[in-house]
C-alpha positions in Angstrom: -21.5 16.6 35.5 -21.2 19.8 37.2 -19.0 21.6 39.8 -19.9 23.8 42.2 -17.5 26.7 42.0 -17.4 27.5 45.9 -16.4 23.9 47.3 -15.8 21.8 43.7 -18.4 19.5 45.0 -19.7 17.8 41.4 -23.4 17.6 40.6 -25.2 15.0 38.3 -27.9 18.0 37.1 -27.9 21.2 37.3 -30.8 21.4 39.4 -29.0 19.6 42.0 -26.0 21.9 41.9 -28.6 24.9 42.0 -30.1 23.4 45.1 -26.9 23.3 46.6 -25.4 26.6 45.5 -27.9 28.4 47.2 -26.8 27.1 50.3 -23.6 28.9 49.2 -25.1 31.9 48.7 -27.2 32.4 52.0 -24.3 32.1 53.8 -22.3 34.3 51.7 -25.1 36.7 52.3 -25.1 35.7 55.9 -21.5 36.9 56.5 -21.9 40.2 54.9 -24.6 40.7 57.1 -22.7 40.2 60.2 -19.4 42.2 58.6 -21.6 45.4 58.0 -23.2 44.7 61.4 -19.7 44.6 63.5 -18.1 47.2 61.2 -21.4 49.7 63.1 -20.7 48.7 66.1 -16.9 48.9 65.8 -17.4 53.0 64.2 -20.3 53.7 67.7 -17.6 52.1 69.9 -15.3 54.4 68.8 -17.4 57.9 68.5 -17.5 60.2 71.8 -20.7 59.9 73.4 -22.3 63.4 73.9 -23.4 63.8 77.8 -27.3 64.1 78.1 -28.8 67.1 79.2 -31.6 67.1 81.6 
């Protein structure tokens, strides 16, 4: 028997609690994606825009 330390789901192998951690982890990776990617946008939103010169 083993447990999955992110939702203490319990596995009969460890393959099959491998198999299902990565699911864990691609969505862990997932939302640090979209964090670093709104944290950008929030630091451009804020930054005064420089007028183009033509």
């Amino acid at each position: 028997m083993h447990q999955c330390y992110y939702c203490e789901r319990i596995f009969d192998s460890k393959e099959q609690l491998y198999d299902h951690v990565e699911i864990h982890s691609d969505i862990e990776r997932n939302k640090e994606i979209m964090n670093r990617k709104k944290e950008k946008e929030r630091k451009q939103s804020q930054q005064p825009r420089a007028k183009k010169i033509e």
